[in-house]
N, CA, C and O of each residue as an XYZ file, in Angstrom:
336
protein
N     -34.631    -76.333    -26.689
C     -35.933    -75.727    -26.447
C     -35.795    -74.655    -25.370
O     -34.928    -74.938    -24.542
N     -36.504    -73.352    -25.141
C     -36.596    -72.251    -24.385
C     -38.042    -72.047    -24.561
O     -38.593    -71.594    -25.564
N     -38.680    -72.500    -23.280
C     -40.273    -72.021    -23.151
C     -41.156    -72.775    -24.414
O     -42.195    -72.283    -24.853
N     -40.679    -73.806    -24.821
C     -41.690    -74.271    -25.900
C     -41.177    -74.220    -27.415
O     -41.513    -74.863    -28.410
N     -40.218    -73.193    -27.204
C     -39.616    -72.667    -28.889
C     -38.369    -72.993    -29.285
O     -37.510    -72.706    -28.451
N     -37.956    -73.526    -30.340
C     -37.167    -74.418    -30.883
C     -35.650    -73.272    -31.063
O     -35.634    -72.232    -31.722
N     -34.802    -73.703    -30.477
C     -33.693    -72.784    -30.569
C     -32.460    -73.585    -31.010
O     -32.215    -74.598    -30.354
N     -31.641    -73.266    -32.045
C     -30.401    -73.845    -32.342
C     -29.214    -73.187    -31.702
O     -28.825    -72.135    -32.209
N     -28.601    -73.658    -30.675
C     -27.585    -73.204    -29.521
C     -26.618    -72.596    -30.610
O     -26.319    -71.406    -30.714
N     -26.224    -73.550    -31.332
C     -24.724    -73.786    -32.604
C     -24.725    -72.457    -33.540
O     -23.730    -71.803    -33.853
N     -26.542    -72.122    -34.046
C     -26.668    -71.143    -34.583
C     -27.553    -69.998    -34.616
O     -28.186    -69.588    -35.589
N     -27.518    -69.449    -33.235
C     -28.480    -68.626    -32.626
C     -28.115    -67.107    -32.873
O     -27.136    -66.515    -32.418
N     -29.192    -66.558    -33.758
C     -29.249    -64.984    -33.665
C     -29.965    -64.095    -32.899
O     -31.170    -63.854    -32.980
N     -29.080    -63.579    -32.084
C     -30.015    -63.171    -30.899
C     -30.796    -62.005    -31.557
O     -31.850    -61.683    -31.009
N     -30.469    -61.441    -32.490
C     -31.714    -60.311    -33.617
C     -32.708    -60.773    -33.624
O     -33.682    -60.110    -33.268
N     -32.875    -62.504    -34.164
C     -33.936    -62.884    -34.540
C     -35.228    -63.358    -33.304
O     -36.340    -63.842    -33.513
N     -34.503    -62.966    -31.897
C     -35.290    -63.613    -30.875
C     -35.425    -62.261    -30.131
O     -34.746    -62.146    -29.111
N     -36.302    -61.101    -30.547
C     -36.020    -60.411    -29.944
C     -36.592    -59.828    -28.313
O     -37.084    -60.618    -27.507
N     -36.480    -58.802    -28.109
C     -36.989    -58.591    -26.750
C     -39.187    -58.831    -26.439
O     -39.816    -59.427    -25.565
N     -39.530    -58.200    -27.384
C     -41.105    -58.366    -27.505
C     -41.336    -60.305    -27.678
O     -42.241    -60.920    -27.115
N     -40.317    -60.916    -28.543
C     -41.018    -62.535    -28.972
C     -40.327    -63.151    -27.348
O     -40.668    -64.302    -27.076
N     -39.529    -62.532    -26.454
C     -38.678    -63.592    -25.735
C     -40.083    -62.844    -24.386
O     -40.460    -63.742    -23.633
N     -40.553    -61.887    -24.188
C     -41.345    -61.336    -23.683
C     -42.712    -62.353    -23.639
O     -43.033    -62.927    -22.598
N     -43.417    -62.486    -24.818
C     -44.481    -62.938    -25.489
C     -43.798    -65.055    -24.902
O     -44.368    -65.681    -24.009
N     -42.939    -65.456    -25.471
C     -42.612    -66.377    -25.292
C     -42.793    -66.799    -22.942
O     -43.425    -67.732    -22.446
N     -42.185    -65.975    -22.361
C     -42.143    -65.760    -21.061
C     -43.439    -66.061    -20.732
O     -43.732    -67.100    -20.140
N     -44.408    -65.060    -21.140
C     -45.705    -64.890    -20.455
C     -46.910    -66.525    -20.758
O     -47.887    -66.956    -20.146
N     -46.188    -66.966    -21.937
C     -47.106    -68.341    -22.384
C     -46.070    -69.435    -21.534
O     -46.432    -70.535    -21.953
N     -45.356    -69.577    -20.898
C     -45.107    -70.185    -20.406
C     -43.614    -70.057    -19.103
O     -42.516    -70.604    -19.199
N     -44.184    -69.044    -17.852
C     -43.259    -68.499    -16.894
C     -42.812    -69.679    -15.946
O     -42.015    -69.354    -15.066
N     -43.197    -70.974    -15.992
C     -42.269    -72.449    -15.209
C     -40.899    -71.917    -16.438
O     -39.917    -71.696    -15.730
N     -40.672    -71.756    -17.355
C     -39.782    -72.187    -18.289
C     -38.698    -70.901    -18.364
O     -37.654    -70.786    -19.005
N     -39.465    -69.873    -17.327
C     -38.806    -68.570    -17.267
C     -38.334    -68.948    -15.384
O     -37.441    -68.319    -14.816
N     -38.968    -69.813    -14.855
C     -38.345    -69.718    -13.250
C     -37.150    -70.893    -13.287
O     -36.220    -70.898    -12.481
N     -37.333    -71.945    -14.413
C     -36.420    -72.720    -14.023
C     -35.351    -72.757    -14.773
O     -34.464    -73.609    -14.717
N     -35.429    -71.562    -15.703
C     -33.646    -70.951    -16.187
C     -33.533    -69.779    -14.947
O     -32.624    -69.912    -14.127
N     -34.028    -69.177    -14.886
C     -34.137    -68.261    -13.172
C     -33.304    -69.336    -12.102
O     -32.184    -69.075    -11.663
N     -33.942    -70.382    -11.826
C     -33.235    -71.377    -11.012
C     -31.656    -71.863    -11.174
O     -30.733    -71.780    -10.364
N     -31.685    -72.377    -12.462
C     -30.675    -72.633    -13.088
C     -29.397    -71.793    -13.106
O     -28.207    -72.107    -13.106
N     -29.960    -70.766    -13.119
C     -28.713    -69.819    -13.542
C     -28.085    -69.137    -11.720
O     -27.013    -68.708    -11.294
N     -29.232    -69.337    -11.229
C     -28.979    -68.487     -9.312
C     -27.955    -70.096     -9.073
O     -26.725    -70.056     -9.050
N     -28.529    -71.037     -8.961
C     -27.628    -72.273     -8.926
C     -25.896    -71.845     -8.807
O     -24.925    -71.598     -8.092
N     -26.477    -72.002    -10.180
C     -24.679    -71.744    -11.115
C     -23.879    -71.226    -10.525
O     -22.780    -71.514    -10.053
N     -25.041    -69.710    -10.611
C     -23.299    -68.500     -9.887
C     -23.056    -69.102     -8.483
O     -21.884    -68.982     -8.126
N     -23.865    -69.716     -7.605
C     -23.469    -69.730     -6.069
C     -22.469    -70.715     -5.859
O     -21.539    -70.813     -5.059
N     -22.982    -71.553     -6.959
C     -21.458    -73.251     -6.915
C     -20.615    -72.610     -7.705
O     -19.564    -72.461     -7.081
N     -20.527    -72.008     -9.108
C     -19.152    -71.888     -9.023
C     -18.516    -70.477     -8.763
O     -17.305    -70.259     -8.789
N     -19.546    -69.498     -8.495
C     -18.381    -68.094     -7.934
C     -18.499    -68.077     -6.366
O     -17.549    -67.949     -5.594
N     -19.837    -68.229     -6.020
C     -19.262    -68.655     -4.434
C     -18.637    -69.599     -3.620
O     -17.707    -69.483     -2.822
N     -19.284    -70.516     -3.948
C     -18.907    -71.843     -3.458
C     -16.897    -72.782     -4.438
O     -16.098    -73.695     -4.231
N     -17.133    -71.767     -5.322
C     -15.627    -71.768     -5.930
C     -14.516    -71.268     -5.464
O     -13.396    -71.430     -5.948
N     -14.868    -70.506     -4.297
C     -13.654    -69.579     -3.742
C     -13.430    -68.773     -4.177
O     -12.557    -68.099     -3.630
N     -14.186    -68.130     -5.766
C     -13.368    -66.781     -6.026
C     -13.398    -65.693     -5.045
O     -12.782    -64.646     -5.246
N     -13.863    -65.833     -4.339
C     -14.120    -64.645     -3.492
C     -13.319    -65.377     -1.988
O     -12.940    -64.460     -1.260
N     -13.043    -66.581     -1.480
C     -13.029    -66.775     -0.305
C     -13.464    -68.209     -0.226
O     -13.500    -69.111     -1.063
N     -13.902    -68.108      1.520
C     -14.393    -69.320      1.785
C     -15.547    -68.608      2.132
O     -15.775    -67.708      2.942
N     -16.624    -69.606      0.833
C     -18.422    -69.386      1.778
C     -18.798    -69.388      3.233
O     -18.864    -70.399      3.932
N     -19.001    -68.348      3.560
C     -19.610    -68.713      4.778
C     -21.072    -69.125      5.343
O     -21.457    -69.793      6.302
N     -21.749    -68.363      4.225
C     -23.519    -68.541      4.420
C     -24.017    -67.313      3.330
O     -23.349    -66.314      3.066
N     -24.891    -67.530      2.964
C     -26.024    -66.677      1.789
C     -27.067    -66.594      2.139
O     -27.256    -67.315      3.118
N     -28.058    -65.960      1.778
C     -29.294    -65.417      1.850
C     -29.454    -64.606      1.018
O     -28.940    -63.491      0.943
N     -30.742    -65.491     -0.207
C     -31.649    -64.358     -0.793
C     -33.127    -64.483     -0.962
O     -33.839    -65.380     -0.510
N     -33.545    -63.277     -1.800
C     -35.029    -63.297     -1.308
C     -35.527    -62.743     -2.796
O     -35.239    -61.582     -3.084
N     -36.192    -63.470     -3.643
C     -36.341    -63.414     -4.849
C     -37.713    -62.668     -5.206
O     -38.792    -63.169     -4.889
N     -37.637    -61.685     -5.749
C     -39.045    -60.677     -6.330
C     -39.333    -60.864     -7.638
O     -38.440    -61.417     -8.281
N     -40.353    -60.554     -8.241
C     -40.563    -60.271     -9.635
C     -40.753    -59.103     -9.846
O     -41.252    -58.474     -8.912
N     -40.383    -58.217    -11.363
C     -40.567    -57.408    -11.848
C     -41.514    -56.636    -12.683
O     -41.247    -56.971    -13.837
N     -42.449    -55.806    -12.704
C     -43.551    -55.544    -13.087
C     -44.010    -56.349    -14.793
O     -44.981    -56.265    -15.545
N     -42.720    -57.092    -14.804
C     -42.759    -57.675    -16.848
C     -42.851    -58.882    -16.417
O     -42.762    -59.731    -17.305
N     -43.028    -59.342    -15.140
C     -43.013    -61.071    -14.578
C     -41.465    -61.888    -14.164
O     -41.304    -62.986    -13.630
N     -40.400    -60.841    -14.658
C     -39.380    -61.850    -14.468
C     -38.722    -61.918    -13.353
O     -38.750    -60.965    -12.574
N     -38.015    -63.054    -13.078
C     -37.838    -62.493    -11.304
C     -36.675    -61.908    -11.204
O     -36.093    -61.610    -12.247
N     -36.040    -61.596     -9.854
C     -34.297    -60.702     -9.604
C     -34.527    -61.477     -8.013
O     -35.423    -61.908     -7.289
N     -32.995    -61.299     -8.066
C     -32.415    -61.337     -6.640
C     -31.805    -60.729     -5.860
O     -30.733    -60.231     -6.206
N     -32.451    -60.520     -4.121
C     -31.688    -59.526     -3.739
C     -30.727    -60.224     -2.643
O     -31.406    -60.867     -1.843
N     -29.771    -60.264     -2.460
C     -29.039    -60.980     -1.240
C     -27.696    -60.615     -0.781
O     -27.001    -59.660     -1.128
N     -27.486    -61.432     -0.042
C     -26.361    -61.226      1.273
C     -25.765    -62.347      0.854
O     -26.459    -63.119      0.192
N     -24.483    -62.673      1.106
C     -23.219    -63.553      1.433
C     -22.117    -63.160      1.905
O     -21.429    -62.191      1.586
N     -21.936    -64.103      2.839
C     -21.024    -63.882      3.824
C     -19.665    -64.814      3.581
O     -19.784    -66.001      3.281
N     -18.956    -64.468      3.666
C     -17.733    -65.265      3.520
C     -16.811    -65.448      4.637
O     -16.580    -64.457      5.329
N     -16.245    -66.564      4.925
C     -15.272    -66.627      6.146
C     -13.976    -65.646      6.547
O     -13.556    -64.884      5.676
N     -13.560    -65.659      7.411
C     -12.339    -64.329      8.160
C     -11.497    -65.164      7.510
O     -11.370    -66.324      7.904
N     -10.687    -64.607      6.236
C      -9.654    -64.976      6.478
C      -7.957    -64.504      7.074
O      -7.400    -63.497      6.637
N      -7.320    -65.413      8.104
C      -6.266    -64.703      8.828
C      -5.082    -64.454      7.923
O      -4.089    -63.866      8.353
């Protein structure tokens, strides 16, 4: 499920979901648009920051806006440790 609407992961055409129905889909139900928003800010920080690709985490900060279409973005800082 995505926002209420029945999606097959195995056999998904992204043609058939397009930008206006995933739009239309968003606006009837934006919890279901913040908590793949959530989901996905999660993700990258455990495994590309907090994974070391970059280093050792040192600290993050961001500060999340929405976009005149409702969806949100992130703007932020991370800091990573000195390494010697």
């Amino acid at each position: 499920m995505y926002g209420g609407e029945q999606i097959d992961v195995h056999d998904f055409v992204s043609d058939s979901f397009t930008a206006s129905k995933w739009f239309q889909v968003s606006q009837n139900n934006p919890l279901a648009v913040n908590k793949y928003f959530h989901t996905m800010v999660s993700t990258f920080i455990e495994v590309v920051l907090n994974g070391g690709l970059f280093g050792e985490l040192s600290d993050y900060f961001g500060v999340i806006e929405y976009q005149g279409r409702g969806t949100p973005h992130i703007h932020g800082m991370v800091a990573f440790a000195k390494i010697d």
